[in-house]
N, C-alpha and C positions, 0 to 999 in steps of 0.2 A: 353710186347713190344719186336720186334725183331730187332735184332741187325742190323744195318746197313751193308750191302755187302761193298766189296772194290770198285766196280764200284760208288755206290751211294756217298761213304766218296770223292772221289775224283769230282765228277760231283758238290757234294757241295761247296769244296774247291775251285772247276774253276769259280763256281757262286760267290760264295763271295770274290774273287779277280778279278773276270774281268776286274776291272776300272785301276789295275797293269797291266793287258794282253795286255789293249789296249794302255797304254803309253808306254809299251815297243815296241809296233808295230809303234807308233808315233817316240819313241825316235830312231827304226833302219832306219826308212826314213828319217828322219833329222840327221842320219849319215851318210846316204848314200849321201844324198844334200852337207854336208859340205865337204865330197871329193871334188863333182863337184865346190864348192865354193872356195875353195882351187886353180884350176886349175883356173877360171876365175879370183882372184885376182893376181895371175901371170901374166896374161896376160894382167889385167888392169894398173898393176905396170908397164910392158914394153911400154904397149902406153901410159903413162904420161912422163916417165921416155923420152920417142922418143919426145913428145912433149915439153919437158923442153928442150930438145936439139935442137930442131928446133925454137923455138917461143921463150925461155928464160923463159918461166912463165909456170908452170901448167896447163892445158885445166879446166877453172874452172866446167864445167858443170860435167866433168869426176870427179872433186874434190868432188862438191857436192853428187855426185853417192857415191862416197867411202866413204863421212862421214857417210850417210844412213847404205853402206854396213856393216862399219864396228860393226856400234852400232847392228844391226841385226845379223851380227853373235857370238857377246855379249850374245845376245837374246839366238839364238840358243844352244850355249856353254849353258847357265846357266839352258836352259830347260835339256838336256840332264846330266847335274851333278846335277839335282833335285834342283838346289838352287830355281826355278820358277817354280810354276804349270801351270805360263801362256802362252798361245801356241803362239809360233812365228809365222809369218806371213807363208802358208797365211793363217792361220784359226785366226792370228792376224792380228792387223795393221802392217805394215810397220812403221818403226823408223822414226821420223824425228828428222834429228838434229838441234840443237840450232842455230840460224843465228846469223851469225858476224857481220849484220848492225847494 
């Protein structure tokens, strides 16, 4: 039997870890997202924040946005620290939060 080349040992090694290759290519797009995610709840916290000041109350619709958000980017956090193999939205559902009626 002859000995395996270095090109072959590694073409095997990239074959039997592919399923690592491609969540790391998952997990740097859903890093790159929670920048932008970052930058959009700033800006959601300033229009609540404007609308508690104008209206006295929270914008509930904006509320229920955030409760969604937040638990999604729960999501995302725990895909990206391996705690969940399960893929956040959108190859998942979307979060819904628990209702307070």
């Amino acid at each position: 039997m002859q000995a395996q080349t270095k090109t072959q040992r590694i073409k095997a090694w990239f074959f039997e870890t592919r399923a690592h290759w491609l969540r790391g290519l998952l997990m740097l797009a859903f890093f790159l997202l929670l920048g932008l995610l970052k930058l959009a709840v700033g800006f959601l916290a300033l229009f609540q924040f404007g609308s508690l000041l104008l209206t006295g109350e929270p914008n509930p619709r904006l509320a229920r946005f955030g409760a969604g958000l937040s638990l999604y980017l729960g999501d995302l956090v725990a895909y990206l620290l391996c705690t969940t193999d399960r893929l956040p939205f959108p190859f998942g559902e979307w979060p819904k939060p628990e209702s307070n009626a």
